[in-house]
LUMVO-638545 format. One line per 8 residues: number of its first residue (from 1); for each residue x, y, z of C-alpha. Coordinates in Angstrom, 3 decimals. Example, Ala and Ser with C-alpha at 12.3 -4.5 7.8 and 13.67 -1.06 7.14 Angstrom:
BEGIN
1 = 12.300 -4.500 7.800 ~ 13.670 -1.060 7.140
END
This chain:
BEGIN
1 = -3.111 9.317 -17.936 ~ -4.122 5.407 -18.766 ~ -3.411 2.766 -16.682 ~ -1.078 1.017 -18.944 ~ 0.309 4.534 -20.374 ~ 1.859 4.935 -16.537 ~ 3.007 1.448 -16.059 ~ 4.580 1.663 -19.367
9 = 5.877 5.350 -18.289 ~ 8.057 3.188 -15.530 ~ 9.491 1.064 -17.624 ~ 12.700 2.668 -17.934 ~ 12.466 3.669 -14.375 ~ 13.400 0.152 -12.881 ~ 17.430 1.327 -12.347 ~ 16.869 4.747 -12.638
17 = 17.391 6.904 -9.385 ~ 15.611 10.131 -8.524 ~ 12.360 8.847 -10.960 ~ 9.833 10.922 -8.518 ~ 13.056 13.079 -6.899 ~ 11.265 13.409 -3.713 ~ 8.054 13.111 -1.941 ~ 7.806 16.777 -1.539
25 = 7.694 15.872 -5.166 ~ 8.600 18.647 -8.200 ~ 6.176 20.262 -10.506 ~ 6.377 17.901 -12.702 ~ 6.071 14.790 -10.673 ~ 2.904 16.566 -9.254 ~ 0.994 17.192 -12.474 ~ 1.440 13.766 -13.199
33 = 0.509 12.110 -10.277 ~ -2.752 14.517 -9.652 ~ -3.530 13.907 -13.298 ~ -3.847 10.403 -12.189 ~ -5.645 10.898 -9.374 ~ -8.020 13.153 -11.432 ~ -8.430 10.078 -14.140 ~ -9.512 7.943 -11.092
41 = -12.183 9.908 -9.721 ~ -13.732 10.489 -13.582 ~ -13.069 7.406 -14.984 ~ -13.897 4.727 -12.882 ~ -10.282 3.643 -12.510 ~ -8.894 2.434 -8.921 ~ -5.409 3.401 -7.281 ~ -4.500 0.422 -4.674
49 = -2.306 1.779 -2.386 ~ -0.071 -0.746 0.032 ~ 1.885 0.626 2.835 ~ 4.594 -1.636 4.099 ~ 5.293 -0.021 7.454 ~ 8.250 0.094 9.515 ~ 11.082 0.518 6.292 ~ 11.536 -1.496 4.175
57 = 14.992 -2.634 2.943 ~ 15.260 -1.901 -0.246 ~ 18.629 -2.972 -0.637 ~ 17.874 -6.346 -0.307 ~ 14.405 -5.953 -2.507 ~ 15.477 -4.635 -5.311 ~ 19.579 -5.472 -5.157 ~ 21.539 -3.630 -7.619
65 = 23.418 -6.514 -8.856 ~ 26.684 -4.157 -10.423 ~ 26.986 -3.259 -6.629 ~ 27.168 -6.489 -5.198 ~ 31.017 -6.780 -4.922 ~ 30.508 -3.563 -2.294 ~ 27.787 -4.583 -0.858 ~ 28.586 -7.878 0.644
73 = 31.735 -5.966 2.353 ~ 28.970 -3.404 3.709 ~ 26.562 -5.230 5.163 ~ 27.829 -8.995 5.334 ~ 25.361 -10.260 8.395 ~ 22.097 -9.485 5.456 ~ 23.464 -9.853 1.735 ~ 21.812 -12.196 -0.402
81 = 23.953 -14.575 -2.307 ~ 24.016 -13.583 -5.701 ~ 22.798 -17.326 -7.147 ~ 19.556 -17.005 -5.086 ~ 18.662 -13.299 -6.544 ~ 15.933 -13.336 -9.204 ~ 18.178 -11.117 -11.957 ~ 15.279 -9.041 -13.864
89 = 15.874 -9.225 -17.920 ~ 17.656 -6.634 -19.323 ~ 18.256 -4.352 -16.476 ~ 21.509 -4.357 -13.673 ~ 19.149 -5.265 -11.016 ~ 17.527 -8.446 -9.163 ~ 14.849 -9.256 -6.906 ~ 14.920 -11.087 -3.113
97 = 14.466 -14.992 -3.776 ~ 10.644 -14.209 -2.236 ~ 9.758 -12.061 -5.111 ~ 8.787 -15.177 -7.715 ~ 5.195 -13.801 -8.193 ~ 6.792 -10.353 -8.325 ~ 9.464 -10.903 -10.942 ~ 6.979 -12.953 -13.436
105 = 4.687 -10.002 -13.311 ~ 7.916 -7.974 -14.198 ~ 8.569 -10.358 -17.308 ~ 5.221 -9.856 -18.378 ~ 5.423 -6.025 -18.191 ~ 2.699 -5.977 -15.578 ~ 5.041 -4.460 -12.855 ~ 7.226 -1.729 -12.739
113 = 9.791 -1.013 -10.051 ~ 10.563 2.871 -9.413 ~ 14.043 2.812 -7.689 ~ 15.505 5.245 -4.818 ~ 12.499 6.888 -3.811 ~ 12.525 9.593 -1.109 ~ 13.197 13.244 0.463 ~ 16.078 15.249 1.361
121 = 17.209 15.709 4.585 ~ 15.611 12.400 5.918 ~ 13.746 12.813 9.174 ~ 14.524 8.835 10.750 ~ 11.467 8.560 12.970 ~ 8.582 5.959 12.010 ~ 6.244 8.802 12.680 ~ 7.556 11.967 11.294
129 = 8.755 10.457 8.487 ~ 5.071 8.699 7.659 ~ 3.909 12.057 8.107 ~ 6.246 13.470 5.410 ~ 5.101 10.589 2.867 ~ 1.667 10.724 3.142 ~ 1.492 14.528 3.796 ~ 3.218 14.819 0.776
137 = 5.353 17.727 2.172 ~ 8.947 18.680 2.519 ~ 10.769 17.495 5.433 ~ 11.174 20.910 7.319 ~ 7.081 21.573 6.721 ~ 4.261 20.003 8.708 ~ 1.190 19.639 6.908 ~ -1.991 18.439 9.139
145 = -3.492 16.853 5.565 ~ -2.864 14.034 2.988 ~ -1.918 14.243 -0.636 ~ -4.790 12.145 -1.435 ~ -6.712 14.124 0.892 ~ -6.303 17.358 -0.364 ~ -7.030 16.212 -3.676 ~ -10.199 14.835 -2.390
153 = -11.257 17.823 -0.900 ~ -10.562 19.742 -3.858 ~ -12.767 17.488 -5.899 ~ -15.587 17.624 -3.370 ~ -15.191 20.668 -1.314 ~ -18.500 20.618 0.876 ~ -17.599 17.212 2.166 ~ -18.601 15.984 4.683
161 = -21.790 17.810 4.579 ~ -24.763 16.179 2.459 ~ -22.581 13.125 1.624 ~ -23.652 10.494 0.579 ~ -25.700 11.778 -2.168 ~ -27.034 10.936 -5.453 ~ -23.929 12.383 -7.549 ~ -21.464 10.723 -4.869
169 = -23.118 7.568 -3.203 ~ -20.297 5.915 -2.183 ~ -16.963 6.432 0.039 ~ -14.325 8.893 -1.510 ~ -11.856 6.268 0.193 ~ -11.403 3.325 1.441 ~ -8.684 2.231 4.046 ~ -8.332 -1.102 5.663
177 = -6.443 -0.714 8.968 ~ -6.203 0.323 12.827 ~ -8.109 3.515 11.854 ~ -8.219 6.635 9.349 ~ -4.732 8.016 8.639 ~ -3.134 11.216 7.310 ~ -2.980 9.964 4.139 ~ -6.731 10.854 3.624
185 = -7.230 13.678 6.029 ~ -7.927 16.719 4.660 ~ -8.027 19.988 5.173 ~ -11.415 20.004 7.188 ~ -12.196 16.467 7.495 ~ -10.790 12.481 6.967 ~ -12.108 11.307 3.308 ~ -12.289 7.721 3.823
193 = -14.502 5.250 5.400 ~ -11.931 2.743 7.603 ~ -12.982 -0.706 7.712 ~ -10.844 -1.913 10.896 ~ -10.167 -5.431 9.796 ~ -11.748 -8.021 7.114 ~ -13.888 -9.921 10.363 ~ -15.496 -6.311 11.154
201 = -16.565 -6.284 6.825 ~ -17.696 -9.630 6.838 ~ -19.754 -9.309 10.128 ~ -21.180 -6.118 8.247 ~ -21.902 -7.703 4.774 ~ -23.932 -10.970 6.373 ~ -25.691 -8.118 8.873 ~ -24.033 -10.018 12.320
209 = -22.112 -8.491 15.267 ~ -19.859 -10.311 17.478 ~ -21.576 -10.947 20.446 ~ -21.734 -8.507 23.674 ~ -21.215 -9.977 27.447 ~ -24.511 -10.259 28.972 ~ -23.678 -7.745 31.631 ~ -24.386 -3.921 32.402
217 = -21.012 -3.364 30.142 ~ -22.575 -5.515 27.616 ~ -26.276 -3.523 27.467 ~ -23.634 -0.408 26.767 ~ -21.746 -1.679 24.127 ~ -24.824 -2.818 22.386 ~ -25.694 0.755 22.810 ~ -22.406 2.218 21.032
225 = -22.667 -0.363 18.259 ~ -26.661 0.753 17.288 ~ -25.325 4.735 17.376 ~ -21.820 3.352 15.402 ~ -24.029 1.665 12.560 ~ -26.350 4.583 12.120 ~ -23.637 7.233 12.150 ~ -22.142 4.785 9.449
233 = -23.608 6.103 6.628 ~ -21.425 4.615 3.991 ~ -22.059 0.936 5.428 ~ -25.397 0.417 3.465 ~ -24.037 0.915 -0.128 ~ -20.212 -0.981 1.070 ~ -22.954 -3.881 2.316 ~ -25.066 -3.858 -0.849
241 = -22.006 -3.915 -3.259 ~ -19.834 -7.007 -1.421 ~ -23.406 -8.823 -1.605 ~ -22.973 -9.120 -5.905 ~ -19.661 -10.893 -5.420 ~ -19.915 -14.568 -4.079 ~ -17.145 -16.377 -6.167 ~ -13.771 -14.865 -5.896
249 = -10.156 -16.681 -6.657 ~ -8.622 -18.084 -3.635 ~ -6.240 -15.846 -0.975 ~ -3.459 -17.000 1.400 ~ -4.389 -16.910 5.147 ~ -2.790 -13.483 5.634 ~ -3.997 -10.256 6.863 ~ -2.481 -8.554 3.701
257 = -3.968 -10.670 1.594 ~ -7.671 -10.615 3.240 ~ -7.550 -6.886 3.191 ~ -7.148 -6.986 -0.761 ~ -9.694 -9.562 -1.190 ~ -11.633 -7.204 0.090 ~ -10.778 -4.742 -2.001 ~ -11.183 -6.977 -4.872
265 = -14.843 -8.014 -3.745 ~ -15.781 -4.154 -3.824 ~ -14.287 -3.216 -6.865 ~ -16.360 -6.099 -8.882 ~ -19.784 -5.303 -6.852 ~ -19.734 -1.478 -8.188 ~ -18.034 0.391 -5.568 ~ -17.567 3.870 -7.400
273 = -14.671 4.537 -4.586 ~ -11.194 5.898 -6.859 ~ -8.767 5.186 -3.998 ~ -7.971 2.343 -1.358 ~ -4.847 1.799 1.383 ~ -4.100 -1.400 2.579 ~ -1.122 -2.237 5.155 ~ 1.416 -4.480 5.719
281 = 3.299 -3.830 8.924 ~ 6.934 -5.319 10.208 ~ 9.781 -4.287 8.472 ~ 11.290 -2.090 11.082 ~ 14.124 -5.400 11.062 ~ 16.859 -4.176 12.981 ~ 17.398 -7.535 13.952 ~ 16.643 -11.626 12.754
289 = 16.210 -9.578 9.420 ~ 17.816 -12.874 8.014 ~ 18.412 -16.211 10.034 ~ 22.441 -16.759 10.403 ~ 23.299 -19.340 7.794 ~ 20.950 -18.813 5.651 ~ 20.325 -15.088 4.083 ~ 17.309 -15.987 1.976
297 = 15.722 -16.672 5.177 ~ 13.819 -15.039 8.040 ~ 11.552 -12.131 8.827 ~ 12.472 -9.701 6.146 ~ 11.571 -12.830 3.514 ~ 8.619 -13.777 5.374 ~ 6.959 -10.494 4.882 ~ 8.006 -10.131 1.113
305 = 6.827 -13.729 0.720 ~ 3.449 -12.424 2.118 ~ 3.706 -9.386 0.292 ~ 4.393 -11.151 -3.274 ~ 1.616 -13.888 -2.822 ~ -0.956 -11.356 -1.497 ~ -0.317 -8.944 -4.604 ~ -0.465 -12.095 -6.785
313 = -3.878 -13.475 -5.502 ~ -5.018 -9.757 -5.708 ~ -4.258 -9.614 -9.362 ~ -5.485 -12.721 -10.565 ~ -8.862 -12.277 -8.565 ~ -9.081 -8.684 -10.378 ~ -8.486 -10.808 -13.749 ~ -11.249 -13.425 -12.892
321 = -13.738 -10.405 -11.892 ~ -12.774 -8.651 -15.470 ~ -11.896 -5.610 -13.352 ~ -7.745 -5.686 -13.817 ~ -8.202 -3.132 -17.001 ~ -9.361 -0.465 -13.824 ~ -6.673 -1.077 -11.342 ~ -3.342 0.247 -10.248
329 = -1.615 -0.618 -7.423 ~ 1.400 0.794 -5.744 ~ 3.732 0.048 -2.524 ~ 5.764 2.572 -0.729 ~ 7.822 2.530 2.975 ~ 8.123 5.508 5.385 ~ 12.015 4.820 4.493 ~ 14.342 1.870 3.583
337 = 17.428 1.080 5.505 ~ 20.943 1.746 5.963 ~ 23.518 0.510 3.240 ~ 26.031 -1.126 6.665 ~ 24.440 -3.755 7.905 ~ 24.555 -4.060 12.193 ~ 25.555 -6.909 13.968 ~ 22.269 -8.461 15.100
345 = 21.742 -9.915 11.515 ~ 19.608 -6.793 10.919 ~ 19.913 -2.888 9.270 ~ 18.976 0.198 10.977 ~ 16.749 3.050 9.185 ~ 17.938 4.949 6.168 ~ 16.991 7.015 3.280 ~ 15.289 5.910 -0.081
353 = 13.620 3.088 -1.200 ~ 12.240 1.402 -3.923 ~ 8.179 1.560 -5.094 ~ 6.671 -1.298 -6.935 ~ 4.162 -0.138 -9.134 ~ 1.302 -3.098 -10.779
END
């Protein structure tokens, strides 16, 4: 499946519930989604994957504006008023005042919004329920591998031995974070190279290291780091790629928005690699989701505000590389939140959410 054949795919998916029916997702849904995957790997076409952790609310992301009346009786301490809410053309449904980037990429059919995304019988913990999503599995299953992972290992079943080699020189994967995650383990082994955070890839790229203590401690970690690099083996080709890109559109100050510059930067240089996961952490808001007298405000907009200008740099640094014909990105949430809101100006964890898809 093409790029723009999927995003086009969506668009009559922006209101419509039960698009993907569940994470432990139906034949269908599966077919589809590894037939992507599959185009990826073969075709030199990217999946961008952005995981906003914590829940996020998608009740107050994507509002259903033919609901409103009911909502602001069930959760008056978080509803947007309705003449701050970005109203999307030709659809019931609007987007949090944040979302400007978001909803001009909408108007020029260059995002796609997949509503009420999830599984039945929600499990409500942060952790199971990541597990479930990335897993790919039904609720009452546990699954020790990721649905990109599996694929993965499908594709190149006698990693990770003899890798890198001339038919697959570069990572499988790519995740920028706190470490590898389920998302990309598979069966016998993780499929991604982590790159812990965008001072560790620039420290890599210009060949430096942050400097040890000149102590006994110090000799040792020097020691760690020389056995880390060599045991690197993907470093070499990551290094040589991000060296081709000097000149690259500017990026807000945020960790979001560093990790996809990143992304970006490899992309243009020649990295072969199908599949990337960048993070966005915070919206477990089950309180100061919005400030008191003002709704539009607070943490639940300041991380859509970074989420929407990150995504927006992202695209029009893809556009300025000539490599936004080759990229897809998606968001998703462990879960969203409840429809009530609680009293501490915040919501508590619920069921489905919506995906953007750009």
């Amino acid at each position: 499946m093409e790029r723009r054949s999927f995003l086009r795919h969506l668009t009559h998916s922006v209101a419509v519930p039960g698009f993907l029916s569940a994470v432990g997702l139906p034949y269908q849904a599966k077919a589809q989604i590894s037939k992507l995957l599959q185009t990826a790997n073969e075709s030199g076409k990217v999946l961008v994957i952005i995981y906003l952790q914590g829940g996020n609310d998608g009740l107050n992301t994507v509002i259903p504006l033919d609901q409103l009346s009911a909502l602001n009786n069930l959760r008056p301490h978080v509803i947007l008023p309705e003449n701050k809410i970005y109203k999307l053309n030709n659809t019931e449904v609007g987007l949090h005042p944040s979302l400007t980037n978001f909803a001009s990429l909408f108007a020029e059919g260059r995002l796609r919004i997949v509503q009420d995304v999830g599984y039945p019988e929600q499990n409500f913990s942060h952790f199971r329920s990541t597990d479930i999503w990335m897993s790919g599995s039904d609720a009452d299953q546990v699954v020790n591998s990721g649905w990109t992972g599996r694929y993965l290992s499908r594709e190149f079943p006698e990693y990770p031995i003899g890798f890198p080699n001339e038919t697959a020189p570069h990572p499988l994967a790519v995740e920028l974070g706190n470490g590898s995650s389920l998302m990309f383990q598979g069966p016998a082994a993780s499929m991604s190279m982590v790159i812990n955070n965008p001072d560790d890839f620039y420290r890599l790229v210009a060949n430096q290291q942050a400097p040890a203590p000149n102590t006994l401690a110090g000799e040792r970690l020097k020691y760690v780091r020389l056995i880390a690099e060599q045991s690197q083996k993907y470093g070499k080709v990551v290094t040589e790629v991000a060296r081709k890109v000097n000149d690259q559109r500017e990026y807000p100050q945020t960790r979001l928005a560093q990790q996809l510059k990143i992304v970006s930067r490899l992309i243009a240089g020649g990295l072969q690699t199908p599949l990337y996961m960048v993070s966005l952490g915070g919206f477990d808001t089950h309180d100061a989701q919005v400030e008191n007298y003002d709704h539009t405000k607070g943490e639940h907009a300041d991380l859509l505000k970074t989420l929407d200008e990150a995504v927006m740099a992202f695209m029009r640094d893809l556009r300025k590389q000539k490599t936004d014909d080759k990229v897809v990105g998606m968001t998703f949430s462990e879960f969203g939140r409840r429809v009530v809101s609680n009293a501490s100006l915040g919501t508590d964890h619920g069921s489905a959410a919506p995906m953007f898809f750009f």
